[in-house]
DSSP file (Angstrom, degrees, kcal/mol; ACC not computed):
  #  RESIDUE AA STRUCTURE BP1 BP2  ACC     N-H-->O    O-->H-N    N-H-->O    O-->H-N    TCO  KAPPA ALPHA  PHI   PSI    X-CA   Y-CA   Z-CA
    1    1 A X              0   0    0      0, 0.0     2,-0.5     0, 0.0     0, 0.0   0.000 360.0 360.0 360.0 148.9   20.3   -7.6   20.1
    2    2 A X    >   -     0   0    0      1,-0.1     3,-1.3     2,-0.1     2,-1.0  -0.652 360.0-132.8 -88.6 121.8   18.8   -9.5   16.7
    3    3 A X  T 3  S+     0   0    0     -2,-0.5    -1,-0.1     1,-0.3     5,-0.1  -0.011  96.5  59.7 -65.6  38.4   19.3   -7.2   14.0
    4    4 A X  T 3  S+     0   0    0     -2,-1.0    -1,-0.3     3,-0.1    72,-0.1  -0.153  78.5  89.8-140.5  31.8   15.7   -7.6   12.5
    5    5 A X  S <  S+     0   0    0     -3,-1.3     2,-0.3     1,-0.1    -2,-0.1   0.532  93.9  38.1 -55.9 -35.2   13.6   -6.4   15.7
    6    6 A X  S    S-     0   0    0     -4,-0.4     2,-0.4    62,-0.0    -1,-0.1  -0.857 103.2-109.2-123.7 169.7   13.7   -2.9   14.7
    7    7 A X        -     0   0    0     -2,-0.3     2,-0.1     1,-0.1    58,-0.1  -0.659  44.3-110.3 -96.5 162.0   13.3   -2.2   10.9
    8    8 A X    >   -     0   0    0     -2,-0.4     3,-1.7     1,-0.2    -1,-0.1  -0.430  31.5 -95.0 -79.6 134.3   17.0   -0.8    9.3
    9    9 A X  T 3  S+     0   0    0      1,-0.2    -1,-0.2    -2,-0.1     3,-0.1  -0.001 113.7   3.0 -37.4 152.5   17.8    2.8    8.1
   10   10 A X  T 3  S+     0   0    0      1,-0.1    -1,-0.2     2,-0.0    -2,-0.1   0.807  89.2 176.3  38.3  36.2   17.2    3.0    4.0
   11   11 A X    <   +     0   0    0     -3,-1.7    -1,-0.1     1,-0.1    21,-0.1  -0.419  12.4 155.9 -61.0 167.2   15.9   -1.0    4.3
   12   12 A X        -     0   0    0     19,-0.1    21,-2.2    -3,-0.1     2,-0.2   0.322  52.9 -30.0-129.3 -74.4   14.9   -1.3    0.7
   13   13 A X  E     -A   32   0A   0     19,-0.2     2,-0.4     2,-0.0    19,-0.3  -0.995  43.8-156.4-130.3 144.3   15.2   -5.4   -0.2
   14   14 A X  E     -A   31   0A   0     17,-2.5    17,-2.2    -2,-0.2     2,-0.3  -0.997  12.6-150.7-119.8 156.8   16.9   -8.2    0.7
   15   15 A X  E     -A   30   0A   0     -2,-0.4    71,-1.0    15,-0.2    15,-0.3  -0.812   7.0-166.0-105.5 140.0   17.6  -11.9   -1.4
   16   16 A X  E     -AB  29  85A   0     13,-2.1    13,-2.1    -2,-0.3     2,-0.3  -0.828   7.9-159.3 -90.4 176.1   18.0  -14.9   -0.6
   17   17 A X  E     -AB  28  84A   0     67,-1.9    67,-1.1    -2,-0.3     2,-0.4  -0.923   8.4-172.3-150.6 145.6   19.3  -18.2   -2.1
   18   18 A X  E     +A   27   0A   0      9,-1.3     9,-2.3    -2,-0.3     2,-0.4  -0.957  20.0 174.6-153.7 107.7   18.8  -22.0   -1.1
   19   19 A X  E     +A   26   0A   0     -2,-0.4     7,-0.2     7,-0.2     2,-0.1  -0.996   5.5 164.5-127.0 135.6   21.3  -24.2   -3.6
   20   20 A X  E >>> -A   25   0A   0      5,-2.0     5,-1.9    -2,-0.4     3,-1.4  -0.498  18.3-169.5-144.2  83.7   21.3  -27.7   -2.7
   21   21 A X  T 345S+     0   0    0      1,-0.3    -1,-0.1     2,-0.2     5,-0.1   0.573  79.1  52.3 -45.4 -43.8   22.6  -29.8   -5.1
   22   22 A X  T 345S+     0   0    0      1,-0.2    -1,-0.3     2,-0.1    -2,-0.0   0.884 115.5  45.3 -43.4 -44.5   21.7  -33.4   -4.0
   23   23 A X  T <45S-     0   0    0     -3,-1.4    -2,-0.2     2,-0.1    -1,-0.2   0.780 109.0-128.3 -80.5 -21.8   18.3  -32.4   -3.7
   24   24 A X  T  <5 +     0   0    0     -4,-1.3     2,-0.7     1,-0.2    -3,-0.2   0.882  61.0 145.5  71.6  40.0   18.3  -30.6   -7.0
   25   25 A X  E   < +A   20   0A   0     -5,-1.9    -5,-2.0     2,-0.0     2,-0.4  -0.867  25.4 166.3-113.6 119.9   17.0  -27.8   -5.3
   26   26 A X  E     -A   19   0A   0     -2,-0.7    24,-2.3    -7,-0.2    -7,-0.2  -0.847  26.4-176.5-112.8  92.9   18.3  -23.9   -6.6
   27   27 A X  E     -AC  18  49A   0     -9,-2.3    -9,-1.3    -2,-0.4     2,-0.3  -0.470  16.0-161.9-123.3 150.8   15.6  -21.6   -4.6
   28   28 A X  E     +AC  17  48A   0     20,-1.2    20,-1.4   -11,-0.2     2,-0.3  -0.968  13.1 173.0-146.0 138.1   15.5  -18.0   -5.1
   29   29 A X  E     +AC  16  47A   0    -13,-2.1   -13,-2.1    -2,-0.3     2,-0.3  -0.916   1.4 173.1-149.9 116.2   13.4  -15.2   -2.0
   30   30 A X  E     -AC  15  46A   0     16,-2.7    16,-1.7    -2,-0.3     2,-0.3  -0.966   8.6-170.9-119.3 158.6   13.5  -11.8   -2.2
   31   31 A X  E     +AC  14  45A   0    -17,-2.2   -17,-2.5    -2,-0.3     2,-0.3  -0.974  12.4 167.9-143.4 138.5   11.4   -9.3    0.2
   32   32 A X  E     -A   13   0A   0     12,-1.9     2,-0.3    -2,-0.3   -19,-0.2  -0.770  28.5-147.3-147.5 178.6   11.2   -5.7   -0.3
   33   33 A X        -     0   0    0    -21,-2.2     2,-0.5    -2,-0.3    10,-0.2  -0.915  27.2-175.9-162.4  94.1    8.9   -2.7    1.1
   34   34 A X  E     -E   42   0B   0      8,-2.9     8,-4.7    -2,-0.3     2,-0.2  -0.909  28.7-113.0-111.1 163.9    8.4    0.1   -1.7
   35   35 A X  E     -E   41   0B   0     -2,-0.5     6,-0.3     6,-0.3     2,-0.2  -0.611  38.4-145.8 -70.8 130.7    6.6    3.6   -1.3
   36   36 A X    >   -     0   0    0      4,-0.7     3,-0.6    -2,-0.2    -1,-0.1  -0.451  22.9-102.5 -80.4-178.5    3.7    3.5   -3.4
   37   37 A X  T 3  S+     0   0    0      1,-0.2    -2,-0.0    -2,-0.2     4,-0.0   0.780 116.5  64.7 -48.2 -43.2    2.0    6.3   -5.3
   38   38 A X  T 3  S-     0   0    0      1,-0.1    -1,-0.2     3,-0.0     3,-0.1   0.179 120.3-104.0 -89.9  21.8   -0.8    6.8   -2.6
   39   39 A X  S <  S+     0   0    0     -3,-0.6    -2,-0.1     1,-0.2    -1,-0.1   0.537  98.0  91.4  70.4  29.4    1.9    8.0    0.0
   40   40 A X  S    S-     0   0    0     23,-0.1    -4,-0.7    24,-0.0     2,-0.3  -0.042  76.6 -96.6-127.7-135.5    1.8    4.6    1.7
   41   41 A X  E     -EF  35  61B   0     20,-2.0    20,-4.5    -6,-0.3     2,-0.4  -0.970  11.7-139.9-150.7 157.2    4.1    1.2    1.1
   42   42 A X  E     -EF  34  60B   0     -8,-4.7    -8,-2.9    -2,-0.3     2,-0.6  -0.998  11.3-145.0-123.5 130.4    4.0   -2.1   -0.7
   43   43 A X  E     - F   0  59B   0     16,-2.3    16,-1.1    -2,-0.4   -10,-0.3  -0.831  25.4-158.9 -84.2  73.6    5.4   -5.4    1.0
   44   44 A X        -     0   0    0     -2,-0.6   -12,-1.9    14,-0.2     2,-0.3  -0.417  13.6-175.9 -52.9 130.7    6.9   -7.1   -2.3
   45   45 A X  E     +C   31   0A   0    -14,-0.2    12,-2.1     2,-0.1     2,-0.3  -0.890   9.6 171.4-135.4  94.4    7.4  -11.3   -2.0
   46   46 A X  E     +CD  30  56A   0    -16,-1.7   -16,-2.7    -2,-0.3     2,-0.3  -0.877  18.6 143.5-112.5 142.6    9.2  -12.5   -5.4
   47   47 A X  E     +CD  29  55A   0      8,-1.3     8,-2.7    -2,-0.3     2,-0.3  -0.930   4.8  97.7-165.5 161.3   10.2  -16.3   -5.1
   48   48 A X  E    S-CD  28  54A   0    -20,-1.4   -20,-1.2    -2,-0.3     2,-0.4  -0.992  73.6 -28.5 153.2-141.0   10.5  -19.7   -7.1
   49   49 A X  E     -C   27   0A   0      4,-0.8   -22,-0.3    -2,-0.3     2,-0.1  -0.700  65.2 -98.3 -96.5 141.0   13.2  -21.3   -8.8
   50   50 A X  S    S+     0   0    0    -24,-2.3     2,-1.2    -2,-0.4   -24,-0.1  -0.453 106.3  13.9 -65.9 155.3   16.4  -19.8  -10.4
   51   51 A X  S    S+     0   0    0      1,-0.3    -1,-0.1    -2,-0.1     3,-0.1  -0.854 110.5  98.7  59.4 -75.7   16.1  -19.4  -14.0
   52   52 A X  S    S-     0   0    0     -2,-1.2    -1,-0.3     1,-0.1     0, 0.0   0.358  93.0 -84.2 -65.5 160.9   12.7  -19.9  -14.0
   53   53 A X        -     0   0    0     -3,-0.1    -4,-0.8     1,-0.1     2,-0.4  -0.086  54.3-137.4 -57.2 147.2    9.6  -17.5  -14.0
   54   54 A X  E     -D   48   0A   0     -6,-0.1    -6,-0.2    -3,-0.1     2,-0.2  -0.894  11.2-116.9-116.3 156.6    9.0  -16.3   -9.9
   55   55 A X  E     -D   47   0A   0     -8,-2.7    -8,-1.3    -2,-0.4     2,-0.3  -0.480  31.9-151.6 -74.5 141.9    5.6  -16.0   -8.1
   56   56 A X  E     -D   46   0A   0    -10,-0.2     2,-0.4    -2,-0.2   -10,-0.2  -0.793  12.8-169.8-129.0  95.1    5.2  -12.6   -7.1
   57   57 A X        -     0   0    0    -12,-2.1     2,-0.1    -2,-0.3   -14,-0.1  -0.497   3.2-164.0 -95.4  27.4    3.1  -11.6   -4.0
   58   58 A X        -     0   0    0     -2,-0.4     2,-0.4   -16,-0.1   -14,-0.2  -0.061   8.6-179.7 -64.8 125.4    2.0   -7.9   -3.1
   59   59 A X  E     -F   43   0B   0    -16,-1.1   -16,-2.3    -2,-0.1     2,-0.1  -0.921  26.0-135.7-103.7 132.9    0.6   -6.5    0.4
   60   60 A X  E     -F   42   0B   0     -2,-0.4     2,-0.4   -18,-0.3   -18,-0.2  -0.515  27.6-166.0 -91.8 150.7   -0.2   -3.0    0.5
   61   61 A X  E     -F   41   0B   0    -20,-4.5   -20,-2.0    -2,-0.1     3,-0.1  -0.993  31.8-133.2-148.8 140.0    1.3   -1.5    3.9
   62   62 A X  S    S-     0   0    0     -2,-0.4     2,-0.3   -22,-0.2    -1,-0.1   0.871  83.5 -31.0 -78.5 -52.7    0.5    1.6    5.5
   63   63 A X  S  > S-     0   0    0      1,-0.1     4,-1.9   -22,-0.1    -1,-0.2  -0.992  70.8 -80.5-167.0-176.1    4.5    2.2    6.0
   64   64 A X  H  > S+     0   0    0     -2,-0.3     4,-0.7     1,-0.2    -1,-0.1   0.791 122.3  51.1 -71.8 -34.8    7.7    0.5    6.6
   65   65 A X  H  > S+     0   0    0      2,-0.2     4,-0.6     1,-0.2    -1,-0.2   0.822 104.9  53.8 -37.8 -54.0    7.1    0.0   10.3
   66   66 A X  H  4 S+     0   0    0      1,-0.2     3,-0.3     2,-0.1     4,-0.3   0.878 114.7  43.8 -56.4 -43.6    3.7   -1.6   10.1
   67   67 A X  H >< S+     0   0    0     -4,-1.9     3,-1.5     1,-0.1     4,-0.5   0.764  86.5  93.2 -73.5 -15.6    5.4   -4.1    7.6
   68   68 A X  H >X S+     0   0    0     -4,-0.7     4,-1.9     1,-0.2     3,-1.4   0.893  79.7  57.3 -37.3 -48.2    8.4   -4.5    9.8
   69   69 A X  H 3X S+     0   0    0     -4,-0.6     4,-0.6    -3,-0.3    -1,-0.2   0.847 109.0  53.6 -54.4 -41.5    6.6   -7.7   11.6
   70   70 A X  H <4 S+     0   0    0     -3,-1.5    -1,-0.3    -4,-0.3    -2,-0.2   0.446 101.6  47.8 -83.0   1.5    6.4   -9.2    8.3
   71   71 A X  H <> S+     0   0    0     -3,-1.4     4,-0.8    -4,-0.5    -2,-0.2   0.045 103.5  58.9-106.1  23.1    9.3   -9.1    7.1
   72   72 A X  H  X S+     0   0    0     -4,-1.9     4,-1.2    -5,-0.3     5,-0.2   0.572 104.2  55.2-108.6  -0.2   11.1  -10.4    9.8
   73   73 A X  H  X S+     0   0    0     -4,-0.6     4,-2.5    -5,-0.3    -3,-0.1   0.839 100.5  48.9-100.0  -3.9    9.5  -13.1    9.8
   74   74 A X  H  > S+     0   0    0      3,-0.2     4,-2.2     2,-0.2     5,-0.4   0.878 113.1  51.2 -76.5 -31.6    9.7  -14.3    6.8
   75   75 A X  H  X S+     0   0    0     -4,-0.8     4,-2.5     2,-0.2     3,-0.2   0.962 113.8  47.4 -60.7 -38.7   13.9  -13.7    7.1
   76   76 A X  H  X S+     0   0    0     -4,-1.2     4,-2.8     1,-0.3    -2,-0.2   0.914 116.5  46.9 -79.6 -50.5   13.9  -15.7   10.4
   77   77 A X  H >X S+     0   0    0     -4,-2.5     4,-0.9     1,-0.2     3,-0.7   0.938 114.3  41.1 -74.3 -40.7   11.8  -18.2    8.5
   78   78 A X  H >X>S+     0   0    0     -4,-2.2     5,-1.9    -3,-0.2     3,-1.2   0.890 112.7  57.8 -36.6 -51.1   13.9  -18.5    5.2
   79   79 A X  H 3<5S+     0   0    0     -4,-2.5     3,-0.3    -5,-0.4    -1,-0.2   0.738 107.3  45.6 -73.4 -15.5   16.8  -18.5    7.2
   80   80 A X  H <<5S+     0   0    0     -4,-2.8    -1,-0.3    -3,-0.7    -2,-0.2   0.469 103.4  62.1 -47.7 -35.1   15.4  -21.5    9.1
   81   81 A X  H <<5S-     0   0    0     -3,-1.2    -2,-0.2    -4,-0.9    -1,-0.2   0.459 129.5 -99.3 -85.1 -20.3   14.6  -22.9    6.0
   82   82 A X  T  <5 +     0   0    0     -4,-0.5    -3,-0.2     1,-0.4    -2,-0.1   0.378  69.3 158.2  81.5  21.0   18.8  -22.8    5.0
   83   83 A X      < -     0   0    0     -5,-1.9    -1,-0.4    -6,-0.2     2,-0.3  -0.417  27.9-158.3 -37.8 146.0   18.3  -19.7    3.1
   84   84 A X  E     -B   17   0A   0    -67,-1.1   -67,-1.9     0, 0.0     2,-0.4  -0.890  20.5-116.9-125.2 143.6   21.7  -17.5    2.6
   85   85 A X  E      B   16   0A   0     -2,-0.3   -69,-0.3   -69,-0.3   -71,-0.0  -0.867 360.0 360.0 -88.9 143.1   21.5  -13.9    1.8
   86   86 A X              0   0    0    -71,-1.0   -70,-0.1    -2,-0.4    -1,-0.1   0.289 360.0 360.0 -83.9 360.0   22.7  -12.7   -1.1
């Protein structure tokens, strides 16, 4: 069974990393799911280059289930991408 179909006890975030020296490429992804204030959840998307400032993306999400769908596809797709997790 693919461990990202159903979403994981106590998920919080996970990172990835993409270093590819030829390319000169050092890539940095994290995706996270916090509880907001309003009793509901926030789908966090921080990414860009290491060292450098990252783009920072937030989707409000009703709960961690409702985001589930979105964040597995973005690991499936990062990991497609030759993403490692950290």
């Amino acid at each position: 069974m693919d461990t990202w179909t159903l979403p994981q006890p106590n998920f919080s975030q996970i990172e990835f990393e993409r270093i590819d020296l030829a390319a000169n490429a050092r890539r940095y992804y994290l995706v996270a799911w916090q509880p907001n204030l309003y009793g509901e959840g926030t789908l966090i998307r921080m990414f860009g280059r290491m060292g450098r400032f990252k783009r920072v993306i937030a989707i409000p999400c009703p709960s961690l289930q409702a985001a589930w769908p979105m964040i597995r596809a973005i690991v499936r797709t990062r990991l497609r991408h030759g993403y490692h997790i950290l």
